[in-house]
C-alpha positions as CSV (number, residue, x, y, z in Angstrom):
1,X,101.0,82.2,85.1
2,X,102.9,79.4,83.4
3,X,106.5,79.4,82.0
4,X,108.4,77.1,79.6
5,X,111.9,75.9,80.2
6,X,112.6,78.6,77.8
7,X,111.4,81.4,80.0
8,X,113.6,82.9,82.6
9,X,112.5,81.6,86.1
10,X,109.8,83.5,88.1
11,X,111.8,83.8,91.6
12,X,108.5,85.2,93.3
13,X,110.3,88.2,93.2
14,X,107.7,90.8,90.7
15,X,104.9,90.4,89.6
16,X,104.6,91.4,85.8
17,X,102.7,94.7,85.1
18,X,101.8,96.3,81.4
19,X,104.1,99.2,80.2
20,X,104.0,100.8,76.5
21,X,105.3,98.6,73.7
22,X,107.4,101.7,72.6
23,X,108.9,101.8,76.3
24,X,112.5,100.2,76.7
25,X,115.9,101.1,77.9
26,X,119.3,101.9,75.5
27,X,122.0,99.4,75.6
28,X,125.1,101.0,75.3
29,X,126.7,98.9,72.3
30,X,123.1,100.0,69.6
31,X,121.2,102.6,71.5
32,X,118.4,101.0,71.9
33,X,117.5,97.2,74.0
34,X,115.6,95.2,71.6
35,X,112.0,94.3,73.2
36,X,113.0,90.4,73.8
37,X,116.4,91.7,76.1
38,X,114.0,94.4,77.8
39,X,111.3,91.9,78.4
40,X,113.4,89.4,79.8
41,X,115.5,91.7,82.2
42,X,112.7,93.1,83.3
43,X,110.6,90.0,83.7
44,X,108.0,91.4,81.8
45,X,105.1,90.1,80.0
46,X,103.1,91.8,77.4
47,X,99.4,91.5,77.6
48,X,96.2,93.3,77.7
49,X,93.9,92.6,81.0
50,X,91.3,93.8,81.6
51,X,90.2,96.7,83.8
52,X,89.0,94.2,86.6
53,X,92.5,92.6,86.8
54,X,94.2,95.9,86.1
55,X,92.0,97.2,89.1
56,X,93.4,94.3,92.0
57,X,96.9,95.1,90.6
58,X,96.6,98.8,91.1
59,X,95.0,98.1,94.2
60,X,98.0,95.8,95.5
61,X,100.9,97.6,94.1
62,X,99.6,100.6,96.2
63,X,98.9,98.8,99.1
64,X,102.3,97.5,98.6
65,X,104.1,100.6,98.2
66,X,102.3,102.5,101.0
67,X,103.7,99.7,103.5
68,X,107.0,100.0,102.1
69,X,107.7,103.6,102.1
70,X,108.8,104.3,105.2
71,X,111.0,101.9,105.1
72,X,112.9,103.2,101.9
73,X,115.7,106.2,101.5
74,X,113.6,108.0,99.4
75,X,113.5,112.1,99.8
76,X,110.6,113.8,100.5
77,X,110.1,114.9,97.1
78,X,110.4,111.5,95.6
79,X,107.9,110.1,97.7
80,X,105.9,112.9,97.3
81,X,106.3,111.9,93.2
82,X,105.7,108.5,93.6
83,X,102.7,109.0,95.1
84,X,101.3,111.1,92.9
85,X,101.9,108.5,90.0
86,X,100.2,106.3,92.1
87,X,97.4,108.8,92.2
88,X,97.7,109.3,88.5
89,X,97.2,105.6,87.8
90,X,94.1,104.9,90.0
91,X,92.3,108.3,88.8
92,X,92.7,106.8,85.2
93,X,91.4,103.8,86.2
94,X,88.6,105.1,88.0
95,X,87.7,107.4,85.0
96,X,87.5,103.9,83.1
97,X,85.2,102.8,85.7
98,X,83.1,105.2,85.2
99,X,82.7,105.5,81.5
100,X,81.4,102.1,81.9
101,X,79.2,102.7,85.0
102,X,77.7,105.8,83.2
103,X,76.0,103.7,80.5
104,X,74.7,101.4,83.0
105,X,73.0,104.0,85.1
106,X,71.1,105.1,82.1
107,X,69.5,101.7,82.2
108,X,66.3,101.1,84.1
């Protein structure tokens, strides 16, 4: 991923995932973060990918948390949450797999 001098700097630190456009924090002076402040606090970047690339990131980012959880201060109960969205993401994405593997199978 490229940036332009007029992007904040990638430290290596996140890598940028896909949220809702609707989905952004409140500021406490209007209410409500407009989406360039949210973006850039967050280091986010709005795009669609598609399901193969969305596929390796749900793949890494559970690696990723699974090798980091014992190492947090999390409860019990918020691992057991965080897992379960983690569970929650990969069953949709799986479901997407197989809508599209459905139609193949179809095929001679």
């Amino acid at each position: 991923m490229q940036y332009n001098i007029f992007d904040p700097p990638d430290y290596g630190l996140v890598t940028p995932i896909s949220v809702p456009e609707s989905a952004r924090m409140p500021d406490s002076v209007t209410g409500v973060a407009t989406p360039a402040e949210y973006d850039m606090y967050f280091r986010l970047v709005r795009r669609s990918i598609g399901l193969s690339d969305w596929t390796r990131t749900c793949l890494t980012v559970g690696r990723e948390v699974l090798a980091d959880l014992d190492k947090t201060n999390l409860s019990d109960r918020e691992r057991c949450d965080l897992l379960a969205g983690l569970v929650a993401v990969q069953e949709m994405t799986l479901a997407r797999w197989l809508t599209i593997g459905s139609g193949m199978e179809d095929q001679p």
